[in-house]
Structures are given as C-alpha cells and as structure tokens.
C-alpha positions in Angstrom: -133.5 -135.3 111.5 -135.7 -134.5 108.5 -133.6 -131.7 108.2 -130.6 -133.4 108.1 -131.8 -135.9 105.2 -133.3 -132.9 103.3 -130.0 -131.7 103.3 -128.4 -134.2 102.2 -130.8 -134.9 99.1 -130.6 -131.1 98.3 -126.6 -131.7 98.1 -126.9 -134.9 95.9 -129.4 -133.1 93.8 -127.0 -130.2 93.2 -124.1 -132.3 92.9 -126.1 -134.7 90.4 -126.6 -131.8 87.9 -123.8 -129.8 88.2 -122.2 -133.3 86.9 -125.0 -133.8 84.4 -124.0 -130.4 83.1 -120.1 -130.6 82.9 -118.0 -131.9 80.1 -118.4 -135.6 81.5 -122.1 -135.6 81.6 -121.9 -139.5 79.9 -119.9 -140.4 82.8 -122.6 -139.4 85.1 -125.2 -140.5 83.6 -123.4 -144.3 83.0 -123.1 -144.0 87.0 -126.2 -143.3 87.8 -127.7 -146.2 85.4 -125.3 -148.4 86.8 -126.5 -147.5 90.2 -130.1 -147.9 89.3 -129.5 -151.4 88.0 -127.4 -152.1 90.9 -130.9 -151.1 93.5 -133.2 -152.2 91.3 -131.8 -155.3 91.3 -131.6 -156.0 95.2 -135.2 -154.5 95.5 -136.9 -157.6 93.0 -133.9 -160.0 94.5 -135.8 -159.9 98.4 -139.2 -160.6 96.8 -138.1 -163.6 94.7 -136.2 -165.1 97.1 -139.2 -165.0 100.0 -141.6 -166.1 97.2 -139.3 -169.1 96.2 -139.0 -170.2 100.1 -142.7 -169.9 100.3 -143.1 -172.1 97.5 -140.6 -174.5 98.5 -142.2 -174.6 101.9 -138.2 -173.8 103.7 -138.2 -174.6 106.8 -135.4 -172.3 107.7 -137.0 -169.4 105.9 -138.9 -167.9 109.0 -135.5 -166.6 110.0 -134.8 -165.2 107.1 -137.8 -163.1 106.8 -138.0 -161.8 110.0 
C-alpha cells in the first residue's frame, strides 16, 4: 500500500510542475491556493468547533467528537 500512495504523490508531483511550467502556470498556481484555503480551512474548522462545545458544556457534543 505505501507503494501505491507513493505513486500516486510521485504522479501529482509531476503533474503539479509540468503545470507550474506551462503557459497557464497562474492557473495552477490560483488552484492550488484555492485548494490550500479550501483544507486549511476544514483543518482549524474541527478544532473550533470542539473547543466551542467544550466551552458551552453541549451535551450532544460527545457524539460528535467521537
């Protein structure tokens, strides 16, 4: 399986810069910083959202972490 997956990120890496290095390289990149927004976004989202049920003291929010 690591195989697979190191595969994979090989592919996106080549695919990544042969885009980076065409004639559309600002498309690219505006994908790729719309995509890090995008993750970034859901990765501080979880966080704030536990830490606001904490604080509120939910008591439906045991479901939700788990």
């Amino acid at each position: 399986m690591t195989i697979v997956w190191a595969l994979i990120v090989t592919a996106g890496a080549i695919a990544f810069l042969t885009g980076a290095r065409s004639a559309d390289a600002a498309q690219v990149w505006s994908i790729y910083l719309v995509n890090l927004v995008f993750w970034s976004g859901l990765a501080v989202t979880g966080p704030a959202i536990a830490a606001m049920m904490q604080l509120t003291e939910a008591r439906w929010s045991p479901s939700v972490r788990r």
